[in-house]
C-alpha positions in Angstrom: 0.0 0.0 0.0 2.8 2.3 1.0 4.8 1.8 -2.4 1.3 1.8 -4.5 -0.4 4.8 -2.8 1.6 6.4 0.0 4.7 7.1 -1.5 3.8 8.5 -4.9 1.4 11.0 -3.3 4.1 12.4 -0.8 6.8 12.0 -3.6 4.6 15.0 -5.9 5.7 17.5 -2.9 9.3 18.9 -2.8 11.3 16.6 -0.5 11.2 19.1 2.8 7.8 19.5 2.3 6.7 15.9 2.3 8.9 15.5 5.1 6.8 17.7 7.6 3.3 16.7 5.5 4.1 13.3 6.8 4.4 14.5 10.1 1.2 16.2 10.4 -0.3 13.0 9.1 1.7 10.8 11.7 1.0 13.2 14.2 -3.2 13.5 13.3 -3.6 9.8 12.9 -1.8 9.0 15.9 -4.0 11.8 17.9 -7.5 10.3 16.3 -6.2 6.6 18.1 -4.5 5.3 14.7 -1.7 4.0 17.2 -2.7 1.0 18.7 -3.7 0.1 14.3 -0.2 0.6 13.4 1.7 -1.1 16.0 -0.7 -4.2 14.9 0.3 -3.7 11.3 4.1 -2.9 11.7 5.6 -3.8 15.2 6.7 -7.4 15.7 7.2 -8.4 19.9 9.6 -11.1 20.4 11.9 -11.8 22.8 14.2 -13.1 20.7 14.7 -10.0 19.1 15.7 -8.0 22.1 19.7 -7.0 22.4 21.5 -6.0 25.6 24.5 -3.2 24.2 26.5 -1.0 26.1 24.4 -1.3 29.1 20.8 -1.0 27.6 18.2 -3.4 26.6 16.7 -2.8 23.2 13.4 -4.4 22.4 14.9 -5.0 18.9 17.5 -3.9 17.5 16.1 -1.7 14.5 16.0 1.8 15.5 15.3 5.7 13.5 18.4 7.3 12.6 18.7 10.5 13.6 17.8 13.8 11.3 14.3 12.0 11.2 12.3 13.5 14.3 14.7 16.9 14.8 13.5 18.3 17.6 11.7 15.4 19.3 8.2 15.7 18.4 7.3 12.5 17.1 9.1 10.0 19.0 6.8 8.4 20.5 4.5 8.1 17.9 7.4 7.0 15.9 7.8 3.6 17.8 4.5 2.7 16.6 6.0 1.8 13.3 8.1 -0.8 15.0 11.3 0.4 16.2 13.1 -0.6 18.8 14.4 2.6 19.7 14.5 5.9 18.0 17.6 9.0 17.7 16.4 12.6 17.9 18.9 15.7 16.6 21.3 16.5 15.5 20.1 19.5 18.5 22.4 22.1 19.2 22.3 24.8 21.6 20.6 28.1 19.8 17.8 27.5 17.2 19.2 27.9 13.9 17.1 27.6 10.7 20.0 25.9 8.8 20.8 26.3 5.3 19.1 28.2 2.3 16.5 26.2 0.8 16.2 24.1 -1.3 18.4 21.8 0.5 16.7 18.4 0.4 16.9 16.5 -2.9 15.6 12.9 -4.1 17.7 11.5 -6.6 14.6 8.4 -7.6 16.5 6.4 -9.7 19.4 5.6 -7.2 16.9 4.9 -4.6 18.8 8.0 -2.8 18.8 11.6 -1.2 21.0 14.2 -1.2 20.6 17.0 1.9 22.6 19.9 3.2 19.7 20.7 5.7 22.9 22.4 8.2 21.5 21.3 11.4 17.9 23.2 11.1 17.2 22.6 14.7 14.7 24.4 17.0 17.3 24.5 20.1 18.1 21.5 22.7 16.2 23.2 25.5 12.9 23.9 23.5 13.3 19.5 22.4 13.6 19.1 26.3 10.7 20.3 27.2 9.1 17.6 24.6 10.9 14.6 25.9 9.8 15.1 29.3 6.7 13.4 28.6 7.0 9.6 28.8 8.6 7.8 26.6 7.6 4.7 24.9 10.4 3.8 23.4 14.4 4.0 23.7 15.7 7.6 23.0 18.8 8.6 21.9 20.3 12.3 22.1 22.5 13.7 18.9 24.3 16.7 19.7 26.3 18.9 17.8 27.2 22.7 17.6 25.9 25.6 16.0 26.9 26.7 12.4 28.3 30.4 14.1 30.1 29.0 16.9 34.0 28.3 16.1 35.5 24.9 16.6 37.9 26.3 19.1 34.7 26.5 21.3 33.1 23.9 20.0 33.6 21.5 23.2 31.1 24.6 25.0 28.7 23.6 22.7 28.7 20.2 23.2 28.2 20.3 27.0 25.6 22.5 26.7 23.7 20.1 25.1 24.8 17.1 26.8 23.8 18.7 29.9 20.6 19.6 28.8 19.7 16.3 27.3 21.0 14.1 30.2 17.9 13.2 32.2 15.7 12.6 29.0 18.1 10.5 26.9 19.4 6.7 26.9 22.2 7.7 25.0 24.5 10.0 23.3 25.7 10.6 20.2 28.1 13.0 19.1 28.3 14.1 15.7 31.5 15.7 14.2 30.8 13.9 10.5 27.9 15.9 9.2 29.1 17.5 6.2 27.0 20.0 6.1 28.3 22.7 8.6 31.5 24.2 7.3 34.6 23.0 9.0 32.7 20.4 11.6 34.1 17.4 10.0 37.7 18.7 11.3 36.7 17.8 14.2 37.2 14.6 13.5 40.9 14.8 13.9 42.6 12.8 15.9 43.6 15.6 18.7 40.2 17.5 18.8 38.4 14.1 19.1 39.8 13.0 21.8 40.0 16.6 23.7 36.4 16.3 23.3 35.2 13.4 24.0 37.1 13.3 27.1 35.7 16.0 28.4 32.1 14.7 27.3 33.3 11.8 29.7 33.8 13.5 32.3 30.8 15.7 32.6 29.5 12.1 32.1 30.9 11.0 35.4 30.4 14.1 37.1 26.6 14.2 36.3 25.7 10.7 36.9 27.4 11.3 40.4 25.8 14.1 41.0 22.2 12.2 40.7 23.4 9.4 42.0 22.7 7.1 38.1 24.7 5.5 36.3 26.3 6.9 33.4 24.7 7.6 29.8 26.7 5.5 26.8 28.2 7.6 24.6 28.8 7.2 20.6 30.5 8.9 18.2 29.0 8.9 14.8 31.3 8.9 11.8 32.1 9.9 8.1 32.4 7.1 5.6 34.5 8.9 3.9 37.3 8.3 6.3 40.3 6.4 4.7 42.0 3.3 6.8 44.8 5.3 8.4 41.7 7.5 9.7 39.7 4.6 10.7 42.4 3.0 12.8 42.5 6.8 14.5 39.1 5.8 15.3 39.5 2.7 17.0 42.8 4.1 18.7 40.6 7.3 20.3 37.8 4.9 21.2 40.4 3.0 23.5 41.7 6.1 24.6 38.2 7.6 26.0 36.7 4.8 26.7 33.5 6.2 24.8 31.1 2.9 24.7 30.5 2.5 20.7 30.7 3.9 17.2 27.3 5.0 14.3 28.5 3.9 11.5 27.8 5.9 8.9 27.0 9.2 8.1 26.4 10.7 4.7 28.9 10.8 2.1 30.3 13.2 0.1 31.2 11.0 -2.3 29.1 10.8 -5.6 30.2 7.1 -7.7 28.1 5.7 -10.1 25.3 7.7 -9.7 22.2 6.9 -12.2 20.6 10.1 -11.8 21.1 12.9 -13.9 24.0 15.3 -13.7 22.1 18.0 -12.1 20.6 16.0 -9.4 24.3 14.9 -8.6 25.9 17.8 -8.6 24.0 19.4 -5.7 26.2 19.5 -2.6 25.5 17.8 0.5 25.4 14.5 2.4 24.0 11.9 0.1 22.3 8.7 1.7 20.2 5.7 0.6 21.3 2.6 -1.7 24.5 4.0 -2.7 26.5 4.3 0.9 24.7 0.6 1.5 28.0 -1.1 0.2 30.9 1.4 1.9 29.3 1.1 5.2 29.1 -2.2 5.5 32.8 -2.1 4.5 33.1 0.7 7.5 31.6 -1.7 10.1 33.5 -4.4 9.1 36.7 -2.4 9.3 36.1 -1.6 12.9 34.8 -4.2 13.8 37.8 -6.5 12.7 40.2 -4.2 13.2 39.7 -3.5 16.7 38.8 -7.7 17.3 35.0 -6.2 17.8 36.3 -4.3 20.8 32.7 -2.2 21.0 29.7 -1.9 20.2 28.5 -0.6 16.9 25.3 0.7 15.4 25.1 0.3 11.6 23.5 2.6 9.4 23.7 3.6 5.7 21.7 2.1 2.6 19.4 -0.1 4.4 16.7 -0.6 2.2 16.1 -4.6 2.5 16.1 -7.3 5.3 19.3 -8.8 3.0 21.1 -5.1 3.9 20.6 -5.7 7.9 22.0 -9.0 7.7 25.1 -8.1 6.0 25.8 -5.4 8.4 25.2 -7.4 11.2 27.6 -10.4 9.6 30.3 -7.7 9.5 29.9 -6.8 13.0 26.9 -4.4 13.9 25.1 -4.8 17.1 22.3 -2.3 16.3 20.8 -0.9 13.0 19.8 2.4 12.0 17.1 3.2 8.9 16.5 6.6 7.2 16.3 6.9 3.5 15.0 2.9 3.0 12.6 3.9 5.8 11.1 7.0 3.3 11.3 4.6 0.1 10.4 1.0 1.4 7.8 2.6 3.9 7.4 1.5 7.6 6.7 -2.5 6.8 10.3 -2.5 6.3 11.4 -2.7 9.7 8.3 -5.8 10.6 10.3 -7.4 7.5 13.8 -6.9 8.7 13.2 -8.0 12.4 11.3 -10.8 10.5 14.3 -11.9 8.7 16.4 -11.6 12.5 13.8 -14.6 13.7 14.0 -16.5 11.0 17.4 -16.4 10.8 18.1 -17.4 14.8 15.7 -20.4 13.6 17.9 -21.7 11.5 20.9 -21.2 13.5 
């Protein structure tokens, strides 16, 4: 129904403005007691499904990538469609409206979207006051910094947000690999890295303390554009703060073998979907055998079938994450994916 009817109505509108017509939909539907219809149609309970990483208990280990539900508005009516946990942000401290539009692009025939959104974020402490409602599923917190703040402050930023979130999150993520704030992805370095995330550690320690808790995980999310030498930096800083896993990936900048048309292409941003399935699998399994699976990771990038989970699992992800398959495969995708997880243990 999704592929038939959904899909080619919302796909008339320009992307951005699909996005948010689908969440007025979600959002009236769910208010009129659509709900408890959609977790029958597309949530599958199992106990077999449910994973136990870096301290948590999932309830299956397909979650919503973050950049989906911005500013937290929809989360809960987001698990309906079967997640197992769901990643608000990127937030960062000041509202900022991001960049110019048009800045979201579909590119059809590569099953694939380019976007250069720029963290368009309505501030951490206005998506606060959202997530203190309860929460019916897993949240995780992505924080970055905004677009006029330098990165010789940029650790300020960071805190702020970490701070804000830390009573209304399961975990962090911290993300340094959007390319679509100029100069963020230099964060990435080795030496900033690690200044930062060891000073996220810290506030970690201190706050939990301080409420007498235990500590909230934190993950960095990276670039697949990263070469080896860059990778193995990766693994290396993970040892050295003790940060509890890795998201990998983020967009790419990289544009191969594109079957879209040259202007499509061309447009600058992070582009996601079917093409980065294939380099972030190779990503995960880097890491993963590289380090000898020394943490956790969450894979994401490309999913658009059950056969895409299962090969990033194989090469060493713990957790999944869906965005672009979630928009073009529609919200039966993750029933079919967790689906394929039972069947698979069957066998086994």
């Amino acid at each position: 129904m999704y592929k038939t009817f959904v899909r080619p109505f919302l796909f008339l509108f320009d992307a951005e403005r699909a996005h948010h017509l689908t969440f007025s939909l979600v959002h009236f539907f769910s208010n009129i007691g659509f709900s408890r219809v959609f977790r029958m149609m597309y949530t599958l309970e199992d106990k077999r499904l449910e994973r136990e990483v870096f301290g948590i208990r999932f309830k299956n280990p397909v979650g919503l990538a973050a950049g989906f539900d911005k500013d937290a508005k929809l989360y809960n009516e987001l698990s309906d469609f079967g997640f197992g946990f769901v990643e608000i942000g990127t937030l960062t401290p000041k509202p900022q409206e991001g960049n110019p539009k048009k800045r979201l692009f579909r590119l059809k025939p590569d099953q694939a979207i380019v976007n250069r959104m720029g963290f368009n974020n309505q501030g951490v402490f206005d998506a606060v006051e959202r997530l203190k409602k309860k929460h019916r599923v897993l949240v995780g917190g992505n924080i970055g910094k905004n677009k006029v703040t330098p990165n010789t402050e940029a650790v300020k930023d960071y805190l702020i947000c970490f701070d804000a979130l830390f009573d209304h999150v399961d975990y962090f993520v911290v993300n340094v690999s959007s390319p679509n704030t100029p100069g963020l992805r230099e964060l990435q370095d080795k030496e900033p890295l690690t200044a930062l995330l060891i000073q996220l550690k810290d506030r970690n320690t201190e706050n939990a303390k301080n409420k007498g808790i235990k500590e909230k995980p934190i993950l960095l999310k990276i670039a697949p554009d990263l070469t080896d030498d860059q990778l193995l930096d990766i693994i290396s800083i993970v040892e050295i703060t003790q940060i509890e896993g890795v998201i990998a990936t983020n967009t790419t900048i990289a544009r191969k073998d594109l079957k879209s048309d040259a202007v499509q292409t061309k447009e600058t941003g992070g582009l996601s979907g079917k093409p980065l399935t294939k380099r972030s699998t190779e990503v995960i399994r880097f890491l993963a055998e590289k380090s000898n699976k020394a943490f956790p990771i969450i894979g994401v990038g490309g999913i658009h079938s059950p056969e895409d989970v299962l090969e990033k699992l194989d090469a060493g992800a713990d957790l999944v994450q869906l965005y672009t398959g979630f928009i073009y495969e529609g919200p039966s995708l993750v029933k079919r994916i967790n689906k394929a997880i039972l069947n698979r243990s069957e066998v086994r």
